[in-house]
C-alpha positions in Angstrom: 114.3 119.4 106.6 116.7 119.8 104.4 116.7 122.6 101.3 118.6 123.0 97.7 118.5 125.2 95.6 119.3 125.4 92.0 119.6 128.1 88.9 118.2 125.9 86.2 121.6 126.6 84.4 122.2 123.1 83.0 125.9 121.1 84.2 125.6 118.3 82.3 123.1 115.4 80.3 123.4 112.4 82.1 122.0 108.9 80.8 119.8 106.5 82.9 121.5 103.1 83.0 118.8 101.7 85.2 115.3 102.1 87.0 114.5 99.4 90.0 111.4 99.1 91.8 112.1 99.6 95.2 109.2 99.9 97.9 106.4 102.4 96.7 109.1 104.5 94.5 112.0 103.0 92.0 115.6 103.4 92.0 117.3 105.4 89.4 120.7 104.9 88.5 122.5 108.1 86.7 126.3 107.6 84.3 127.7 111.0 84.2 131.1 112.5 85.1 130.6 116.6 85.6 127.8 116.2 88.7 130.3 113.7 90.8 133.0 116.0 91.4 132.5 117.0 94.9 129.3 115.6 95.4 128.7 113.1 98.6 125.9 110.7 99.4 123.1 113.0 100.7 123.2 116.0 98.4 120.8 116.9 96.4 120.8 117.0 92.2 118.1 118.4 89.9 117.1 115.1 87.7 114.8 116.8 84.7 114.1 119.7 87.2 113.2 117.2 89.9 115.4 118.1 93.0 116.3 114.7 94.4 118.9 112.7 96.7 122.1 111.1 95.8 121.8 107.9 97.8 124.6 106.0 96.0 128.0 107.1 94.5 130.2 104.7 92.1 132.4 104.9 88.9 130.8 107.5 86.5 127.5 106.9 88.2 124.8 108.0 91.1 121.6 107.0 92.3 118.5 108.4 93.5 115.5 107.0 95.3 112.1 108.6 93.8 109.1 108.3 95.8 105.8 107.1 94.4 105.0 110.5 94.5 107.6 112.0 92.4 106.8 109.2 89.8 103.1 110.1 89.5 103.5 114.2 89.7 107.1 114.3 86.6 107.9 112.3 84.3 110.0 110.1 86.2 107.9 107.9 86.1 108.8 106.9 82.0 112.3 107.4 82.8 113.9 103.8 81.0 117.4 103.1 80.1 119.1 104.8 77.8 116.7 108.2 78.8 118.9 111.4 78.4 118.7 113.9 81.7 119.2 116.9 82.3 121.6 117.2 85.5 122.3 120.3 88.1 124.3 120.5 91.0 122.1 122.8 94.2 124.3 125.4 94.6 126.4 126.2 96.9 127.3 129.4 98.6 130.2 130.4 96.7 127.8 129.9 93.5 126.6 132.5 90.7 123.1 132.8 90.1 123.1 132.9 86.2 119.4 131.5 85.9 116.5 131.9 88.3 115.8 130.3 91.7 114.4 127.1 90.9 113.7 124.9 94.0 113.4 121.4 91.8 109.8 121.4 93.2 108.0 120.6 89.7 104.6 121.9 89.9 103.5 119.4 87.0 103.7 118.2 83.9 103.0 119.9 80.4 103.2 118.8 76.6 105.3 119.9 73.7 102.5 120.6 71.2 105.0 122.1 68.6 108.7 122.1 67.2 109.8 124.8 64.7 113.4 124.5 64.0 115.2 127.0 62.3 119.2 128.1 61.6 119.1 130.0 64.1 117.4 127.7 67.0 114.5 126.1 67.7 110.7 127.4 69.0 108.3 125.1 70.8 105.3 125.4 72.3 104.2 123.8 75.3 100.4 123.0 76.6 99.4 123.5 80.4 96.3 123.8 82.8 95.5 126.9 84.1 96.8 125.8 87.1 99.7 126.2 86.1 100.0 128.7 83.4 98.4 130.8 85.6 101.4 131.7 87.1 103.7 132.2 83.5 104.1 135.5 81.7 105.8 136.8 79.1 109.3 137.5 79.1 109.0 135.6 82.8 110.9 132.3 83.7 110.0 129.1 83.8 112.0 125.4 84.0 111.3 123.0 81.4 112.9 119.8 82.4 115.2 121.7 85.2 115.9 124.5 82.7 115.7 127.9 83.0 114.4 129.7 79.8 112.3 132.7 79.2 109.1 132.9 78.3 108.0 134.6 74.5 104.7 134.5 75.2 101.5 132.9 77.4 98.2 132.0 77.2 95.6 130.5 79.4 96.5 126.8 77.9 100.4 126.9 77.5 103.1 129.5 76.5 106.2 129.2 73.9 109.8 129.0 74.1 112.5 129.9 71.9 115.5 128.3 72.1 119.3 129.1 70.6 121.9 126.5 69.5 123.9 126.6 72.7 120.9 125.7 75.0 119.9 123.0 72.6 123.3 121.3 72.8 124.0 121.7 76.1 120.5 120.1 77.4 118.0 117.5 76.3 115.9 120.2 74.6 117.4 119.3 71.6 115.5 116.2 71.7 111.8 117.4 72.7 109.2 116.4 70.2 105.1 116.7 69.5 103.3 115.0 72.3 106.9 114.9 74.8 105.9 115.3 78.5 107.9 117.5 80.3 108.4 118.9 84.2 107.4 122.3 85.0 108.4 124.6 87.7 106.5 127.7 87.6 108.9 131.1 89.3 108.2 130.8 93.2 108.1 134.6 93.2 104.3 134.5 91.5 103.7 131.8 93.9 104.4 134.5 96.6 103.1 137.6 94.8 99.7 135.7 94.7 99.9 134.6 97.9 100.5 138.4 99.4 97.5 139.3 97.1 95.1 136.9 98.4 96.2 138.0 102.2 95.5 141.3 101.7 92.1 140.6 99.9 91.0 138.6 103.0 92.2 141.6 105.3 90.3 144.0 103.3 87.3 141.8 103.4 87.5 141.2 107.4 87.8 145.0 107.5 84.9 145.3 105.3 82.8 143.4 107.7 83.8 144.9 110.8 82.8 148.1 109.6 79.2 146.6 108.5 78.8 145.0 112.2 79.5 148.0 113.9 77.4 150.3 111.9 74.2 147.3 112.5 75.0 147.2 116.0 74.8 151.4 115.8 71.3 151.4 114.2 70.2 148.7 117.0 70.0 145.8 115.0 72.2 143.9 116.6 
């Protein structure tokens, strides 16, 4: 099995020139220019935070085969031509890790429920279920369509973003408006943190019980 890794650090907007039905999934054919260079059949890029596989390489173009899957859990699935992407390179070993892991596993989709633009940048809000805003705080990170931001603040429906004129023109935030689906990746280290949690609550319950049974079995009831 093979596994990328990316920082949510945006390389490039790309423009879909083409989705084709193909099986249960569709075909998605990428123009861009910055992602090709040194890129091979087989790697992986991050398409709107959705790590996928390059399965075709041409002039100023690549495509990717998204599963039915894929379509149904990001927004993929309303990809047409013309959509602007966001586009990231996994990294490689030599890479600096200027963003935060982000595996291009989106967890699921949210909705821009505001846009306040401003000369100084741009704040939006974005609406979630608790399953996955459980897992965003505060000054944590998040990817929003593949890009790493920061979190201002969270709440059991959603959290809000502010972002600054160089993030805005160098990915397809810029273009995000009310009632806009995008992918969310929540950060994999809550993932773990609740995981460790929930082991050791289990541990402390089995404890919990042993004691009880041996203290029944003491007193002869068992």
């Amino acid at each position: 099995m093979r596994y990328a890794v990316f920082t949510g650090l945006i390389e490039e907007i790309g423009s879909v020139t083409g989705v084709r039905k193909s099986g249960d999934g569709a075909i998605i054919h990428i123009r861009c220019a910055d992602v090709l260079q040194g890129t091979r059949i087989g790697d992986s890029i991050s398409i709107n935070g959705a790590c996928q596989t390059v399965t075709d390489i041409g002039d100023g173009f690549f495509s990717a085969f998204a599963s039915r899957v894929t379509l149904s859990v990001t927004t993929l699935g309303r990809f047409r031509q013309g959509t602007r992407v966001n586009l990231e390179r996994a990294l490689s070993p030599q890479s600096r890790l200027g963003g935060h892991i982000v595996q291009g596993h989106v967890d699921g989709k949210g909705i821009v429920s505001s846009v306040d633009r401003d000369s100084r940048g741009s704040s939006y809000a974005v609406s979630c279920g608790r399953e996955l805003s459980k897992y965003i705080v505060g000054k944590g990170s998040v990817a929003v369509d593949g890009i790493s931001l920061t979190v201002v603040s969270a709440h059991e429906r959603g959290f809000s973003l502010y972002l600054i004129p160089e993030s805005l023109d160098k990915t397809t935030a810029g273009d995000w408006k009310n009632g806009d689906e995008v992918n969310i990746e929540v950060d994999i280290l809550a993932k773990y943190v609740e995981k460790m949690l929930s082991v050791r609550d289990e541990n402390e319950t089995e404890a919990r019980d042993l004691i009880f049974k041996k203290k029944l079995i003491e007193e002869g009831f068992v």
